[in-house]
Structures are given as structure tokens and as C-alpha cells.
C-alpha positions as a Python dict, from the first residue, in 0.01 Angstrom:
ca = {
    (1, 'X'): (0, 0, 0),
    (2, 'X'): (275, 262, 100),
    (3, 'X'): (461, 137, -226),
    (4, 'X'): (133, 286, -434),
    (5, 'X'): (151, 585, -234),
    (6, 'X'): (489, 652, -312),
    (7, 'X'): (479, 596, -663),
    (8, 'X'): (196, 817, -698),
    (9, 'X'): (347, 1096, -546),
    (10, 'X'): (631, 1008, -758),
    (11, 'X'): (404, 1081, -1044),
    (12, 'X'): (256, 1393, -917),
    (13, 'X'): (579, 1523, -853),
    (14, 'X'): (731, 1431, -1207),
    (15, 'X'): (403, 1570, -1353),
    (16, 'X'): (438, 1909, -1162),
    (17, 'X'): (859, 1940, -1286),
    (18, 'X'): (702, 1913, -1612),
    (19, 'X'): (477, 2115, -1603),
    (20, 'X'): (688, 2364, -1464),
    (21, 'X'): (969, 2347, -1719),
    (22, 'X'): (690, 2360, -1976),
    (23, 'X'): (594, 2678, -1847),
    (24, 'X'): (933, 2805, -1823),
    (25, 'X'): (1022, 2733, -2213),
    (26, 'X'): (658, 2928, -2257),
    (27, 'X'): (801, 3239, -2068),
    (28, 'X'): (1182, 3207, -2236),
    (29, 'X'): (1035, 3215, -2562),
    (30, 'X'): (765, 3538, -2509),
    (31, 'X'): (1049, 3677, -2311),
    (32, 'X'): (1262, 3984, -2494),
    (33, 'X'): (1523, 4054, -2367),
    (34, 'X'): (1618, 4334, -2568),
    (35, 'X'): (1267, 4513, -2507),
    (36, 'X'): (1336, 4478, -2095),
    (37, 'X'): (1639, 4641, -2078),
    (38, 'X'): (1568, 4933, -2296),
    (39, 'X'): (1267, 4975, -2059),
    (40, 'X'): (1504, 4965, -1757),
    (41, 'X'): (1751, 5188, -1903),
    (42, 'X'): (1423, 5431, -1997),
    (43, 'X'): (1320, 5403, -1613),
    (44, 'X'): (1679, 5451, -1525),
    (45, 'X'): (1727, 5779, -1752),
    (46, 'X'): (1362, 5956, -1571),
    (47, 'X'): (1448, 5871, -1274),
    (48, 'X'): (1831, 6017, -1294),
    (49, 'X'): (1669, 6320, -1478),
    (50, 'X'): (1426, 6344, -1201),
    (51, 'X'): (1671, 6344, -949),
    (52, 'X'): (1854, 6641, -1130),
    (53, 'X'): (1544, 6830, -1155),
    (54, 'X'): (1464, 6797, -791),
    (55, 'X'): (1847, 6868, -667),
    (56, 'X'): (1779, 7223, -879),
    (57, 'X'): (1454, 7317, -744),
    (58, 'X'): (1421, 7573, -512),
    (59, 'X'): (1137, 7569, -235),
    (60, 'X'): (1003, 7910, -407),
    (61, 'X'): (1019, 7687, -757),
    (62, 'X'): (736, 7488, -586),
    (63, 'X'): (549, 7730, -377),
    (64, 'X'): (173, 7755, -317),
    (65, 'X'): (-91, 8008, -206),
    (66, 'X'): (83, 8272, -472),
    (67, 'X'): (-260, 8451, -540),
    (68, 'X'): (-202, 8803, -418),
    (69, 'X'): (-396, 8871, -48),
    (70, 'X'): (-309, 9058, 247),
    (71, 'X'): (-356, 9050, 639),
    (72, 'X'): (-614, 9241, 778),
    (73, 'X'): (-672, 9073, 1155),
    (74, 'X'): (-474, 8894, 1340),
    (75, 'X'): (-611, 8724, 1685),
    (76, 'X'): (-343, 8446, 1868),
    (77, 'X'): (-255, 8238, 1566),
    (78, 'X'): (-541, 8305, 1348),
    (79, 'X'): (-473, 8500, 1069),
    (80, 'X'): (-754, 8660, 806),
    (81, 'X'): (-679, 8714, 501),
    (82, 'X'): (-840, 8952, 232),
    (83, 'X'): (-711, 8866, -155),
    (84, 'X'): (-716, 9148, -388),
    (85, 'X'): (-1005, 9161, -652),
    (86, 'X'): (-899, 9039, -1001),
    (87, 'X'): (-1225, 9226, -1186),
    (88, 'X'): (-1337, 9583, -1178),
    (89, 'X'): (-1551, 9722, -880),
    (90, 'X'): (-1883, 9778, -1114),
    (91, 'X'): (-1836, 9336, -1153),
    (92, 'X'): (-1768, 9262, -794),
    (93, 'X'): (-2017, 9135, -610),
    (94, 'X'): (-2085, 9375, -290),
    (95, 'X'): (-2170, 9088, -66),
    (96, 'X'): (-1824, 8959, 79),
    (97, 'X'): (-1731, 8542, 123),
    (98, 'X'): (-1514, 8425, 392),
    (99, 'X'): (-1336, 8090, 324),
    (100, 'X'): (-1340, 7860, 719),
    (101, 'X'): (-1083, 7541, 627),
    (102, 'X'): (-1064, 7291, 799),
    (103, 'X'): (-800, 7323, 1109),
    (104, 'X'): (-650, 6973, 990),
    (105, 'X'): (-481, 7098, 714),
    (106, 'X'): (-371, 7433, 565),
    (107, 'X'): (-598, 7651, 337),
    (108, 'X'): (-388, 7722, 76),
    (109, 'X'): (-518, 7356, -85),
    (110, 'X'): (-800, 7595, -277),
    (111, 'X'): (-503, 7811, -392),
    (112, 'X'): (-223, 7511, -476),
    (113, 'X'): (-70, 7631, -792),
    (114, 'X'): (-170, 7940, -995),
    (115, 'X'): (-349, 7742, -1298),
    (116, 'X'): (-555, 7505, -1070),
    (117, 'X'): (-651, 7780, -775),
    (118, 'X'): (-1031, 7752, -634),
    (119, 'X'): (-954, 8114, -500),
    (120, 'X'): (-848, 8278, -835),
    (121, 'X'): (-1176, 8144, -999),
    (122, 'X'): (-1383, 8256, -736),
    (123, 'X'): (-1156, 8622, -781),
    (124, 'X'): (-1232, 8597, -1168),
    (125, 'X'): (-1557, 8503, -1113),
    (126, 'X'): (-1623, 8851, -945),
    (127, 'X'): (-1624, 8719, -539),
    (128, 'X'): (-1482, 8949, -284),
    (129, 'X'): (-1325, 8660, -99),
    (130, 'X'): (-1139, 8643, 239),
    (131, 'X'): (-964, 8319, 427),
    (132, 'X'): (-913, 8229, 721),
    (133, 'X'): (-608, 8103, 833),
    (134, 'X'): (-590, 7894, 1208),
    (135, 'X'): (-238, 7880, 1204),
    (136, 'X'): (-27, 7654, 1422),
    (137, 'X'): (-144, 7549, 1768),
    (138, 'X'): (116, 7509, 1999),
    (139, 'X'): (126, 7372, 2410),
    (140, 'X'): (-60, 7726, 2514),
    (141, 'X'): (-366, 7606, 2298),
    (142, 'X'): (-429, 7274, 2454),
    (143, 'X'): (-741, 7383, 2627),
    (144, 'X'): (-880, 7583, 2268),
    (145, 'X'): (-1269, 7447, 2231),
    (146, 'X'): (-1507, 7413, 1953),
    (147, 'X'): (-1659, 7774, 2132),
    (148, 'X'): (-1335, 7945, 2089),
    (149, 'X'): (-1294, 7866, 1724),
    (150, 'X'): (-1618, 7932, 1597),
    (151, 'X'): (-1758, 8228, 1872),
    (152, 'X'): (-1475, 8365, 1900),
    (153, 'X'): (-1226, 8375, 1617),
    (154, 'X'): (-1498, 8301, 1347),
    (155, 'X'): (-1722, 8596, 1487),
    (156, 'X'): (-1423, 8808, 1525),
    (157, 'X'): (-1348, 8775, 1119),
    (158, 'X'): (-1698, 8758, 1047),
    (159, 'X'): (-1787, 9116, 1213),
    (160, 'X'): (-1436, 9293, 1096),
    (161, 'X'): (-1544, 9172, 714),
    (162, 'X'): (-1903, 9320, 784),
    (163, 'X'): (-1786, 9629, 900),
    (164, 'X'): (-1539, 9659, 644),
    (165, 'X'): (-1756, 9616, 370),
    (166, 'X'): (-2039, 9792, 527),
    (167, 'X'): (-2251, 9469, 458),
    (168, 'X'): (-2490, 9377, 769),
    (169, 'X'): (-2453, 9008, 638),
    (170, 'X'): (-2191, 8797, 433),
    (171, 'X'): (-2147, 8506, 247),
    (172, 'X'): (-2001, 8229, 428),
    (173, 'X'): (-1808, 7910, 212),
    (174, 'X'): (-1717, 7585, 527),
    (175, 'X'): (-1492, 7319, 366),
    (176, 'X'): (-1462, 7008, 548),
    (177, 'X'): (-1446, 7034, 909),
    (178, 'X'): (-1389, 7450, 886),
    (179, 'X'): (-1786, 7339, 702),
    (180, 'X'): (-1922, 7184, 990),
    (181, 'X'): (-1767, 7484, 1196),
    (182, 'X'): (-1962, 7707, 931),
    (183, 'X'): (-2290, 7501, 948),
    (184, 'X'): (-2273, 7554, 1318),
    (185, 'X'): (-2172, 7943, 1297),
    (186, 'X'): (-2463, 7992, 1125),
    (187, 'X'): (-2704, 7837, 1323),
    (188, 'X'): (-2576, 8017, 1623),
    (189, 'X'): (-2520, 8383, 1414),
    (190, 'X'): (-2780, 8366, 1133),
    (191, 'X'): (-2840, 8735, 1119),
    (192, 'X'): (-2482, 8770, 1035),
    (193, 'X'): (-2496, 8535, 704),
    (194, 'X'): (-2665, 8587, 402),
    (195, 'X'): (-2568, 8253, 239),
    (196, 'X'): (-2422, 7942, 299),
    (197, 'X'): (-2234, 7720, 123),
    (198, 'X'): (-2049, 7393, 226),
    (199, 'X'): (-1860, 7172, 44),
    (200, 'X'): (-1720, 6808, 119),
    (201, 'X'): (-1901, 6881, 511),
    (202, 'X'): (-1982, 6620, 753),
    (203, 'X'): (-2300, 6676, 913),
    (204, 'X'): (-2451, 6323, 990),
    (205, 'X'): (-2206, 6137, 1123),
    (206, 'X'): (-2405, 5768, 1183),
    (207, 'X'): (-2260, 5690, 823),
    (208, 'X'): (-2046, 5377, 810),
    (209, 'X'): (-1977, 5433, 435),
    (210, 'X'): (-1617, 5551, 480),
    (211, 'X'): (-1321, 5409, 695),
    (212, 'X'): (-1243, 5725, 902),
    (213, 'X'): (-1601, 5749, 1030),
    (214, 'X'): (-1575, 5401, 1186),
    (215, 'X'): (-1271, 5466, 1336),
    (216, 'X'): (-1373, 5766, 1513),
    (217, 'X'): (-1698, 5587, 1677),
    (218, 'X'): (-1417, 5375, 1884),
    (219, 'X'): (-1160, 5599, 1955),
    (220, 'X'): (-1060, 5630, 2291),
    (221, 'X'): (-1018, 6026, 2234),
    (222, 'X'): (-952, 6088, 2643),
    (223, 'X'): (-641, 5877, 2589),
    (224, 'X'): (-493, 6023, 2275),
    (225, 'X'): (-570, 6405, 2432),
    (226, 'X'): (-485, 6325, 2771),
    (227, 'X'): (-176, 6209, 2654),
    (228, 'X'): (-60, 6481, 2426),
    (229, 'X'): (-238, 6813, 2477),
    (230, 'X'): (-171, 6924, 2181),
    (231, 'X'): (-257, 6634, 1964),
    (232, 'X'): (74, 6627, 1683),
    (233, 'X'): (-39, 6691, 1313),
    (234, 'X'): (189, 6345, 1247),
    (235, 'X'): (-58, 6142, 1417),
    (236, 'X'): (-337, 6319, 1207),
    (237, 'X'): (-179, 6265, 902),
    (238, 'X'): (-72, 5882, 920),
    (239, 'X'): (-424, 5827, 1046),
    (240, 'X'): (-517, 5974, 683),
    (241, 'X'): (-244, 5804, 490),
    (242, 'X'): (-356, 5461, 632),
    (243, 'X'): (-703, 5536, 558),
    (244, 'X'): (-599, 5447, 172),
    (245, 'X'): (-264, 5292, 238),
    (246, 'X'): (-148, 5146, -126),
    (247, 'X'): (-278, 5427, -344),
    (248, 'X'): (-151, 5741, -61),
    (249, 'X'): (179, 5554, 29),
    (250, 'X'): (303, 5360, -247),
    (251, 'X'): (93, 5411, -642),
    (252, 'X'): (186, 5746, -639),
    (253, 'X'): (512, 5719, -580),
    (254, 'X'): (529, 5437, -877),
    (255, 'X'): (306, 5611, -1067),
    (256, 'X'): (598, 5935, -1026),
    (257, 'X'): (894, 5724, -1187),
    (258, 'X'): (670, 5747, -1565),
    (259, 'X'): (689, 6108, -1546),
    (260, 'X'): (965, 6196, -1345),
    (261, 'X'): (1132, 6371, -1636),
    (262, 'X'): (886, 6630, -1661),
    (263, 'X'): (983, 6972, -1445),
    (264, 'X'): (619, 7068, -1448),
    (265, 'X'): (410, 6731, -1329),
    (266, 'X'): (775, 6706, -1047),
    (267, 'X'): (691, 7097, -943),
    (268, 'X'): (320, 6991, -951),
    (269, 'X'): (410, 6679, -727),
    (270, 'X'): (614, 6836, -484),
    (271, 'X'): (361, 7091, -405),
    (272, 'X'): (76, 6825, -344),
    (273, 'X'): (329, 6645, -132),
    (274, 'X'): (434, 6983, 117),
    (275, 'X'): (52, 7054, 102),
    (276, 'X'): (-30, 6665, 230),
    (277, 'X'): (265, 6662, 503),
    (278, 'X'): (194, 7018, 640),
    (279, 'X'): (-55, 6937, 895),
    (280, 'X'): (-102, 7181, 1217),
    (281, 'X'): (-125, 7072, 1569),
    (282, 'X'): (-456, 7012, 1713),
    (283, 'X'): (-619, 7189, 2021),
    (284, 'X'): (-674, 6908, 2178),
    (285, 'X'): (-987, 6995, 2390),
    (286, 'X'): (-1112, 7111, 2040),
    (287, 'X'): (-1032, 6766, 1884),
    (288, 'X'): (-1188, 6608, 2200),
    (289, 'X'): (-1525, 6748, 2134),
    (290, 'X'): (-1509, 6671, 1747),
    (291, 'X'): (-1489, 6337, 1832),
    (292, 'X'): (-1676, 6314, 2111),
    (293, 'X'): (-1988, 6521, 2029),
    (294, 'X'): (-2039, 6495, 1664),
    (295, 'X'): (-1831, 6145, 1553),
    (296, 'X'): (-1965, 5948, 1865),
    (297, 'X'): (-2268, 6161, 1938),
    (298, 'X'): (-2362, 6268, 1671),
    (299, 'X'): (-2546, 6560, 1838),
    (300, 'X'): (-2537, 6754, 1545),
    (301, 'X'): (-2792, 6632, 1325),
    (302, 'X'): (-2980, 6538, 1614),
    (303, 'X'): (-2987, 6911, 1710),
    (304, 'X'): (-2850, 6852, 2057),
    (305, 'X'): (-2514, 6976, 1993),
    (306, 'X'): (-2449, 7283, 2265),
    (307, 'X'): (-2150, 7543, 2171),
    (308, 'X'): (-2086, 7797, 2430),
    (309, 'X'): (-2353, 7702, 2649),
    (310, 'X'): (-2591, 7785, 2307),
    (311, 'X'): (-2815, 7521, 2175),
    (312, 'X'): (-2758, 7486, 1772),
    (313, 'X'): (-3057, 7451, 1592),
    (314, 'X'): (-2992, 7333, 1225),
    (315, 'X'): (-3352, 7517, 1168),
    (316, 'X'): (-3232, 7880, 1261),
    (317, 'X'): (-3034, 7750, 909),
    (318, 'X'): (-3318, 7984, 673),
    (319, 'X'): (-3109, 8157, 426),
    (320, 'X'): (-2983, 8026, 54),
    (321, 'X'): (-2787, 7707, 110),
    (322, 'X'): (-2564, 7544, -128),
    (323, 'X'): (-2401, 7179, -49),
    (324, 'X'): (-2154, 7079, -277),
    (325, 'X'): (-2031, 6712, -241),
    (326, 'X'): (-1760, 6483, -424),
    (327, 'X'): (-1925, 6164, -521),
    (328, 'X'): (-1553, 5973, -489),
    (329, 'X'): (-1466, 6108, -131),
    (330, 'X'): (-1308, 5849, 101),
    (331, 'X'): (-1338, 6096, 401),
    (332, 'X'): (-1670, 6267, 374),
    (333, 'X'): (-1928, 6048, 231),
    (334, 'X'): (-2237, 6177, 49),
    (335, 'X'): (-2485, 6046, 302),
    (336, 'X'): (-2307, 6207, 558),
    (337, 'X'): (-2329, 6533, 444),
    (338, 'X'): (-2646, 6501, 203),
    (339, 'X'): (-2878, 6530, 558),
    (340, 'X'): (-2834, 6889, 540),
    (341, 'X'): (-3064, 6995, 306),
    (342, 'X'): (-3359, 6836, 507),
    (343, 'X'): (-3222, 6923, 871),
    (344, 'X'): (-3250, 7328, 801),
    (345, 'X'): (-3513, 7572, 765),
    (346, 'X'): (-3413, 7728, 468),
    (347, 'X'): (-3629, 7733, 139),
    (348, 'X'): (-3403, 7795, -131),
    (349, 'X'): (-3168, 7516, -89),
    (350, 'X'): (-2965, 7279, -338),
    (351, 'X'): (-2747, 6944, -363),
    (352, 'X'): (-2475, 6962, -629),
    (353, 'X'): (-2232, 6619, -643),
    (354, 'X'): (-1962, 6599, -883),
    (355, 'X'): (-1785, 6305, -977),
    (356, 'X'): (-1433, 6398, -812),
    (357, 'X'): (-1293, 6315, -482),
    (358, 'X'): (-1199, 6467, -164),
    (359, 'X'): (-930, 6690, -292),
    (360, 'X'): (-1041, 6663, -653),
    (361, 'X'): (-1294, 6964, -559),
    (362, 'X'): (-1000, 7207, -538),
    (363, 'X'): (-719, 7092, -759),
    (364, 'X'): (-886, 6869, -1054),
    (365, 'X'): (-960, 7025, -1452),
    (366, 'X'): (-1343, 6999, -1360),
    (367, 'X'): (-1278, 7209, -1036),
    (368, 'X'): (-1182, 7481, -1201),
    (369, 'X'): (-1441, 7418, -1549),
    (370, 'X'): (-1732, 7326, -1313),
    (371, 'X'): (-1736, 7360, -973),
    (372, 'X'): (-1596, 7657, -873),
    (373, 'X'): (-1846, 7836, -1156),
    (374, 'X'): (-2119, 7709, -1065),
    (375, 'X'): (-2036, 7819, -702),
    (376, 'X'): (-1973, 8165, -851),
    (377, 'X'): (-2272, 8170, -1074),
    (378, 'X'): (-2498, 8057, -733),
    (379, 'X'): (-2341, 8289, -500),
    (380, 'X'): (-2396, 8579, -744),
    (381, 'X'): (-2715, 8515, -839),
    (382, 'X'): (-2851, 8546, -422),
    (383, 'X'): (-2597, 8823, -328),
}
């Protein structure tokens, strides 16, 4: 009996050598060598070109946020910006928009590279537009909250551009988090604001349709703030990167090596890439709430949310809204920010989702041929 067993195996084995050399001979004969080795040389030539290109750049070669602006308040590290019009004063709209990012990453994403700036097409598109920027939190801003952020610094920007413009009410544009921030500004302020606009803006967190939101429903959040303070912007960002691990951390740096050659797509890259890795400090009492009260309690949508010791009632929400979505985000799902649109009190609302992702809304071809003038053409036609 074992003799059978061993010859089979036997057989098996001398079946699978066969097959294998068969195989083999297969790839020797589709293989050419020629062909491989001019590719490798090809690969070898970008990337040494590539290297050249990058040991001449200078950090102005790939600089962002170019479009021309100036300071006009200053409170701690907040900083608010106003950009100079691009179009004549008879084509600017009279109504003022201030920009609230999102205090995860810098603002200057809607103004990455002159031909692919949200803020120059909102300039060109006749917008009077200002920005806030929230700076870098350091160990002094550990005990920042949601309240100082948006009753404080928010209002503060929000009553110098009304009284600099001589409006009684503005236009506000969230994006992101600095969009739930706005959602919630407005609810609180709403004689301040004469539209609102979000884009990409959680606002019903329940969602389990993207990674990050599951995360955050079982984060111990006491632990990571009690630990740090100040929570670093490293731990923010590798929390992002690992969201999409292959395509953030490793296809686009293959995907570089094929154009590597080209001084314009390497500027282009490098900026994305300071852009990605500059990521602020985070208050952590601030980040504390976040987490707590809108990822985990969702108390937002649910209109239990308290700010300041103020209720926020998504139906004191009555003027023009506009939410703007990217149907490919991996951060901010549709459904979590569709909700919106039912939860306020306004009349003369409206949905728009393009197919882009999270970051596609500022920086992709259709951001600038679609989006951004159609948020132009909306704002105008209510201001």
C-alpha cells in the first residue's frame, strides 16, 4: 500500500517538474530581452533626470498660495486674510465670502498652484473673498474648544469683514471640518450670514460608508488628548495616509517614476506632497469634542449639539444654502453630508455632487471648469 503511495506521489511530482519546465520554455520564448532592458535603461534615464530636476529646485520653484492677499486681523494664531479683486468694482459682487478650512490641514489647498486655484476662480468670477487662516497650535492652545474657534475667532473675522464692507450680512463658504464649523456658525449667528455654502461637510455622522467614520466611533479620544495636549499633526496625518494605504503611500510614488522627467508634473508633485505633510497641531480639547460630540454623538444632526452654552438649531439654518459634495470622497461620504438639506429651515436650498474626490474639488480640470463656476454663478445670483 505505501509502495502505491509513493509511486503516486512520484508521479505527481514528475508531472508538476514538467509542467513547470513547460511553463518556463513558454516564458523564455515570449520573453525579450532586448525590449526589458531598454525599458530599464528608460526608467533609469527619468528617474536620474528626475533626481537632477529635484536637486535644482528651489522651495520658491514649488510654492503655493501665490494669489495676491493681504492680512487684515490677526487674533493668537489666526490669521484673516483679504485677496485682492482680479475684476473691476462695477463686476464685484458687494456681498463679501469668507473661506473657514478645515484646522487639519492648511488653506492654501484651494489656492495650490496658480493654474488650478479655487480662489483665483472665485476672484475671476467677481467674489470678494477672504480666508481664514488657524495657524499653528502650539502647548498654550491645549485647552482651545469648539466655542473658541467658531464664537470667538470666526465671529471676530466675520464682524471685521461686515464692517469693512459695510454689509450687515456675508457670504459664508465651510470646507470640510472649517464646514461643519460654518454650518454651526450659522445656526448660532444667522443674522450675520446671508448665504451658505459647504462643500465636502460632515453633518450626519451615523454613516459607516467611509473608513475614518468608523474609526472615530471607537476611539478612545480621552487617551490620545490626555496624553498629548496638543494632539501632533503626524498622528493626524498617518491616520489619513492609512485610511488608503497602497494608493496614498506607495501608487503614487510608482506612478511618479513614468513622469519623473517632466519639471512641471515634479513641481506639480512636490507641491501636493508639502501641502499633504503640512498638517497643524490640534487643540486638543477642540479635537476632543469633534470626536466626542459629533463622531460618537452625533449631536449635530440630532440638534443637541451645545456650543458655548448655546443650543444649535440646524432650523435657525433659513437663508440660501448650497451643499456641494464629491461623489468619490473616502473621508466625507455623500450620506453624511447630504442630511443637510432636510435638517435646516431654509427654502431655497440645493445638492450639487460631482464626480471627483476629496481633494479633486479644489485641484482637478473639472474644479476649475465646473465647480468653482457654478459656485460663482450661485453665489452671485442670491448676493
Amino acid at each position: 500500500m505505501s509502495d502505491n503511495i509513493f509511486e503516486k506521489n512520484l508521479e505527481q511530482f514528475s508531472n508538476f517538474q514538467n509542467n513547470l519546465l513547460d511553463s518556463v520554455m513558454k516564458f523564455s520564448e515570449q520573453f525579450d530581452y532586448n525590449k526589458t532592458m531598454e525599458e530599464m535603461t528608460a526608467t533609469q534615464d527619468k528617474v536620474i533626470k528626475g533626481l537632477r530636476i529635484l536637486m535644482d529646485m528651489k522651495p520658491e520653484d514649488a510654492a503655493s498660495d501665490l494669489t495676491e492677499k493681504e492680512e487684515v486681523l490677526r487674533i493668537g494664531k489666526m490669521r484673516l486674510y483679504h485677496y485682492k479683486p482680479t475684476v473691476t468694482s462695477r463686476k464685484l459682487v458687494k456681498v463679501p465670502m469668507l473661506i473657514a478650512y478645515a484646522l487639519v490641514n492648511r488653506q492654501y489647498m484651494m489656492d495650490i498652484q496658480p493654474d488650478r486655484s479655487v480662489i483665483k476662480s472665485f476672484l475671476d468670477g467677481g467674489l470678494d473673498v477672504y480666508v481664514i487662516d488657524w495657524g499653528y497650535p502650539t502647548g498654550e492652545d491645549m485647552y482651545m474648544t469648539m466655542d473658541d474657534y467658531i464664537n470667538w475667532y470666526m465671529d471676530e473675522c466675520v464682524d471685521y469683514i461686515r464692517k469693512a464692507s459695510k454689509q450687515d450680512k456675508i457670504n459664508l463658504l465651510g470646507v470640510c471640518q472649517g464646514g461643519t464649523f460654518s454650518t454651526i456658525y450659522t445656526a448660532l449667528h444667522p443674522d450675520k450670514i446671508k448665504n451658505l455654502v459647504t462643500m465636502v461637510v460632515p453633518i450626519d455622522f451615523s454613516v459607516d460608508d467611509a473608513l475614518l467614520f468608523r474609526w472615530s466611533k471607537y476611539m478612545n479620544i480621552d487617551s490620545l488628548v490626555d496624553a498629548y495636549g496638543v494632539v501632533p499633526g503626524d498622528v493626524m496625518n498617518i491616520s489619513y495616509l492609512i485610511l488608503k494605504p497602497l494608493s496614498l503611500t506607495v501608487d503614487k510614488y510608482v506612478g511618479m517614476t513614468s513622469k519623473m522627467d517632466d519639471p512641471e508634473y515634479l513641481t506639480n508633485f512636490m507641491r501636493m506632497e508639502k501641502w499633504v505633510f503640512d498638517s497643524p497641531d490640534q487643540a486638543g480639547e477642540t479635537l476632543r469634542q469633534f470626536i466626542k460630540d459629533l463622531y460618537q454623538g452625533n449631536k449635530l444632526i440630532k440638534n443637541e449639539l451645545e456650543i458655548g452654552g448655546q443650543k444649535v438649531d440646524l432650523k435657525n439654518i433659513t437663508m440660501p444654502l448650497l451643499c456641494a459634495c464629491a461623489e468619490y470622497d473616502h473621508l466625507v461620504p455623500l450620506d453624511a453630508s447630504r442630511p443637510l438639506i432636510d435638517a435646516v429651515g431654509s427654502t431655497d436650498k440645493q445638492f450639487l455632487s460631482f464626480a471627483t474626490g476629496h481633494i479633486g474639488m479644489y485641484v482637478s480640470s473639472q474644479s476649475q471648469k465646473t465647480i468653482a463656476p457654478q459656485i460663482v454663478e450661485w453665489v452671485r445670483a442670491r448676493s
